[in-house]
C-alpha positions in Angstrom: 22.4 3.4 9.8 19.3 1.1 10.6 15.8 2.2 11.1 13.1 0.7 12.6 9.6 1.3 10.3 6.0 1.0 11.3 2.9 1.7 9.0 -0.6 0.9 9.8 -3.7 1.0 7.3 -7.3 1.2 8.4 -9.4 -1.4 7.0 -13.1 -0.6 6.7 -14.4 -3.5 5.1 -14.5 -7.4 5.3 -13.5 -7.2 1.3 -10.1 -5.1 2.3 -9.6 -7.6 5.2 -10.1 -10.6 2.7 -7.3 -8.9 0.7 -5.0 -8.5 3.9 -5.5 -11.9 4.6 -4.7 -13.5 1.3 -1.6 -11.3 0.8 -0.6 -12.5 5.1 -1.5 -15.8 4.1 0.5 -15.9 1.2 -2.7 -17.2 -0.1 -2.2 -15.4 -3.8 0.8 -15.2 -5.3 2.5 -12.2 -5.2 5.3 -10.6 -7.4 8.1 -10.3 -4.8 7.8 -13.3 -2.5 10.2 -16.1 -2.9 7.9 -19.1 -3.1 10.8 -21.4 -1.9 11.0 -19.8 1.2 7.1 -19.6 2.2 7.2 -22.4 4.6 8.8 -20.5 6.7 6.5 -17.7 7.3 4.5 -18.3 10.6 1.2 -17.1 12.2 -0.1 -16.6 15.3 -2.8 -15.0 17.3 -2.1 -12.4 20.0 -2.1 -15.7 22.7 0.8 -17.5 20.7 -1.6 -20.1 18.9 -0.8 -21.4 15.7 -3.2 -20.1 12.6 -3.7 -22.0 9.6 -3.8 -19.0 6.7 -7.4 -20.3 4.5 -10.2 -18.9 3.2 -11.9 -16.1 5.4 -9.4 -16.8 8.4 -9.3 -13.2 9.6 -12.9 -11.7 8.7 -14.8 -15.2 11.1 -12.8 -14.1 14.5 -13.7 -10.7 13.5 -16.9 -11.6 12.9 -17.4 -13.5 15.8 -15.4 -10.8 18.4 -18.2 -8.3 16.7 -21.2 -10.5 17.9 -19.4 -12.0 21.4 -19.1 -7.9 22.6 -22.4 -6.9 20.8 -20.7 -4.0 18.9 -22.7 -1.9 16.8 -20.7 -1.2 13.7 -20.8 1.8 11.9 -21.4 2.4 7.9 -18.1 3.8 7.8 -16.2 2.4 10.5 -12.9 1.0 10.9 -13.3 -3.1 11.8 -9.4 -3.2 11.7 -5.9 -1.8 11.2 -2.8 -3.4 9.9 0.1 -3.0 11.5 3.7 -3.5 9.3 7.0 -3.5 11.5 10.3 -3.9 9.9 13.5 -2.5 9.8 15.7 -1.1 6.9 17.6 -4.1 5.0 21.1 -2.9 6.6 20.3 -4.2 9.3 19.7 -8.2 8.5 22.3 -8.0 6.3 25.3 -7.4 9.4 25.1 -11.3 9.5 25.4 -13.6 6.9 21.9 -15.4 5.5 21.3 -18.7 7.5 23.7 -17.8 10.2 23.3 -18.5 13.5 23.5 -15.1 14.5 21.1 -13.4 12.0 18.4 -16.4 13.0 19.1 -15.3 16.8 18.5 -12.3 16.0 15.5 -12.5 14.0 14.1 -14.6 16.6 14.4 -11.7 19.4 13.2 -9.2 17.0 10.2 -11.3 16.2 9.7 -11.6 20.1 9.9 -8.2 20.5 7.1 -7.5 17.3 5.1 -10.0 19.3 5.6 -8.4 22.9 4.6 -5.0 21.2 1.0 -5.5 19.7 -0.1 -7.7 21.9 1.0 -4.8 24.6 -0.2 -2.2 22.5 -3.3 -3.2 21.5 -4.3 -6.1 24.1 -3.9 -10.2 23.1 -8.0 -10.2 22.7 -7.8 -7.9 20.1 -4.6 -9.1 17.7 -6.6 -10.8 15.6 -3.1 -12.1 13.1 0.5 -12.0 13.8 2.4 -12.8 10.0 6.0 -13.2 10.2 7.2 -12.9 6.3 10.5 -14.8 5.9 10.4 -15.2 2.2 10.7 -11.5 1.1 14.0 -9.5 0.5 13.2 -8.1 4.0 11.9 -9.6 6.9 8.7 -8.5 8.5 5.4 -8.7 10.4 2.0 -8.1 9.3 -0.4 -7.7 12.4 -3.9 -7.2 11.9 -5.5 -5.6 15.0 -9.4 -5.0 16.2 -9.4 -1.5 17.7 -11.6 -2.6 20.5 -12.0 0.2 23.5 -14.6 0.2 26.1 -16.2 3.6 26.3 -19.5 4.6 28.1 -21.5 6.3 25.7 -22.4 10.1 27.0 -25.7 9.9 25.3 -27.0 6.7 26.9 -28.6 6.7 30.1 -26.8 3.5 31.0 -23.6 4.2 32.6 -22.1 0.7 31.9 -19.0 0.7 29.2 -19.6 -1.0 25.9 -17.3 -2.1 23.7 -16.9 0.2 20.4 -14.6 0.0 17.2 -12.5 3.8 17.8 -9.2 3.5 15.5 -9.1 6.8 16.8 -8.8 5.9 20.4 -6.6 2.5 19.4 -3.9 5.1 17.5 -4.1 7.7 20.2 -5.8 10.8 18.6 -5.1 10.0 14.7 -2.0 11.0 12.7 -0.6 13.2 15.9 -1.2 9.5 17.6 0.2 7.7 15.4 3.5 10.4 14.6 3.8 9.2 18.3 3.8 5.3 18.1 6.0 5.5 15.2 8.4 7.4 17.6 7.7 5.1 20.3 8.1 2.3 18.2 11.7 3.3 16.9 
């Protein structure tokens, strides 16, 4: 039997996201990755663009989204969340490796990944889409702003400004995200 698996991670500093990004971008070498296989990783942003993987590729837009929508930042606060999708090796394995079935299939899945963060969390705020082709088992690495507009109780201005709230962006915390995981599957 196949599952579908999602995990997400906050990340609460531009050094974490540095990490992300060089482990997305394939950028370090890593134990498990088939090297000969890289080149066929892709990366996109939530509008479909290409991204070239490089030095500091995902803390500038996050940078710059921070200073476009003038959002204060707390000490503590959450800049971004990664977001893994896969599904249990049984299920690429049905077709043979290189077939044209299993790439058709892996090209709809990938769609659907696609389809889902930039739904779930808006195309402005995908910051990374990583399709990983040269592991065991296919995935996708998103990385995510959790951008909401709130209007801040406290302030007399009743305008919404934009704030970082992982909690809002995964629905409540763990009960939130117990229910994207169920959504997602």
């Amino acid at each position: 039997m196949s599952y579908a698996i999602i995990r997400h991670n906050k990340l609460r500093s531009h050094a974490a996201i540095a990490a992300v990004g060089m482990h997305n971008g394939r950028l370090k070498e890593e134990g498990n990755v088939d090297g000969v296989r890289s080149h066929l990783n892709r990366h996109i942003d939530g509008h479909g663009n290409k991204l070239e993987p490089g030095r500091g590729w995902l803390n500038k837009p996050i940078r710059d989204r921070i200073k476009e929508l003038d959002v204060k930042v707390r000490k503590n606060g959450v800049l971004a969340i990664e977001v893994m999708m896969t599904t249990s090796p049984d299920w690429w394995e049905e077709f043979p490796e290189g077939s044209p079935e299993r790439r058709a299939r892996g090209n709809a899945w990938m769609k659907e990944q696609i389809a889902y963060v930039t739904e779930r969390f808006g195309p402005d705020n995908v910051l990374a889409i990583s399709l990983h082709l040269d592991e065991k088992t296919p995935h996708v690495h998103a990385v995510v702003m959790p951008l909401v507009q709130k209007i801040d109780g406290r302030s007399k201005s009743k305008e919404p400004k934009w704030k970082l709230d992982a909690f809002g962006a995964m629905r409540g915390g763990p009960k939130g995200a117990s229910e994207i995981a169920q959504e997602y599957g």
